[in-house]
N, C-alpha and C positions, 0 to 999 in steps of 0.2 A: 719741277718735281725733282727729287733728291732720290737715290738710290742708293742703297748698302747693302751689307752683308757679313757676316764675319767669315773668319782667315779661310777655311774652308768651301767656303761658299754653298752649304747646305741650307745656314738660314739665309733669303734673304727679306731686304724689308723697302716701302717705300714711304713716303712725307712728302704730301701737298702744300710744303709751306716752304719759306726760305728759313736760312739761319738766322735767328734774331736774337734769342735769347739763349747763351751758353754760360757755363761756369763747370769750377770741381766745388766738391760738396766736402764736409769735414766728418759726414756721420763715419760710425765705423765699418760698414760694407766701402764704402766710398774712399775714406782714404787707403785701403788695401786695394781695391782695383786700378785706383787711379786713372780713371778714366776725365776726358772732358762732357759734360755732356748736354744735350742740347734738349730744350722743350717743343714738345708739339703736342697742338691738340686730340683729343678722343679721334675726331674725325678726320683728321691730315694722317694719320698713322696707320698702317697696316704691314701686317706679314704675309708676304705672297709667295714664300718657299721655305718649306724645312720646319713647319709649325710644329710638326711631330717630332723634330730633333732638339725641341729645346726643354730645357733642364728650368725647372720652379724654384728657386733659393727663399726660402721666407721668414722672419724670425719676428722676435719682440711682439707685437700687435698683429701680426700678421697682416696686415692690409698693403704694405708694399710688396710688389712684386717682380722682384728683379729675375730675369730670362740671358741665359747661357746656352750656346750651343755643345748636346752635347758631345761632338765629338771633336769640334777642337779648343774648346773651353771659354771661348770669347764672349765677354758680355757685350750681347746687343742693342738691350735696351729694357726697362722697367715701367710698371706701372705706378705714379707716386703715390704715397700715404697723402701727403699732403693739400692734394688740390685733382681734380678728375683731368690728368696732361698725363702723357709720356715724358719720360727721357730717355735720349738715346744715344749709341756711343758716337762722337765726334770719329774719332780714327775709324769708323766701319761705314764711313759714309763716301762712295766713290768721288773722285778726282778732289777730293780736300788735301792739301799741304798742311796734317796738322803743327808743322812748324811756325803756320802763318799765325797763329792762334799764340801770340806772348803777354796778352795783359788778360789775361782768365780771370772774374773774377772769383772768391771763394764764397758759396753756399752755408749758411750756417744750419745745417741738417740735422746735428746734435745736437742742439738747444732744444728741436723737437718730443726729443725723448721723452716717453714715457718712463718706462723701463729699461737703463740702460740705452746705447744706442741706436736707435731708428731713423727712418726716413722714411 
């Protein structure tokens, strides 16, 4: 099991799964955060601290749901548009080296678009 949380440690979150599938995404939430981030399933995924502390971001179609804490701004992790999985932030997930992580590959998230931008 995997453990995270972002900078503050109000949210935190867990994943019944290992790291398998990771990448950065091109939409334009995505390349402004910059985050890496990783897929887990509906049922490997949970938040178990701080659910009240996090902040809704939604735009274009609104079906993605990307979640920020809010009191130190960190994005934790998202609901995708595209398929019923989480992604989550690589760098909020305890004892990862995200330096280890050099062949990322790129997401193509904005080819998605409806209107403008999405994921």
């Amino acid at each position: 099991m995997q453990t995270g949380s972002c900078h503050c440690g109000t949210v935190r979150f867990e994943v019944d799964s290992e790291i398998e599938e990771f990448r950065r995404c091109n939409c334009s939430i995505c390349r402004r955060k910059g985050a890496v981030i990783v897929t887990a399933k509906k049922e490997d995924f949970r938040i178990v601290a701080g659910e009240d502390n996090l902040s809704l971001y939604q735009w274009n179609t609104n079906t993605a749901r990307h979640y920020f804490c809010k009191t130190c701004g960190i994005y934790t992790h998202h609901w995708r548009r595209s398929a019923s999985q989480y992604g989550y932030n690589l760098g909020c997930v305890e004892g990862i080296n995200i330096e280890d992580y050099t062949d990322i590959p790129m997401g193509n998230g904005k080819s998605m678009s409806l209107v403008g931008d999405d994921q």
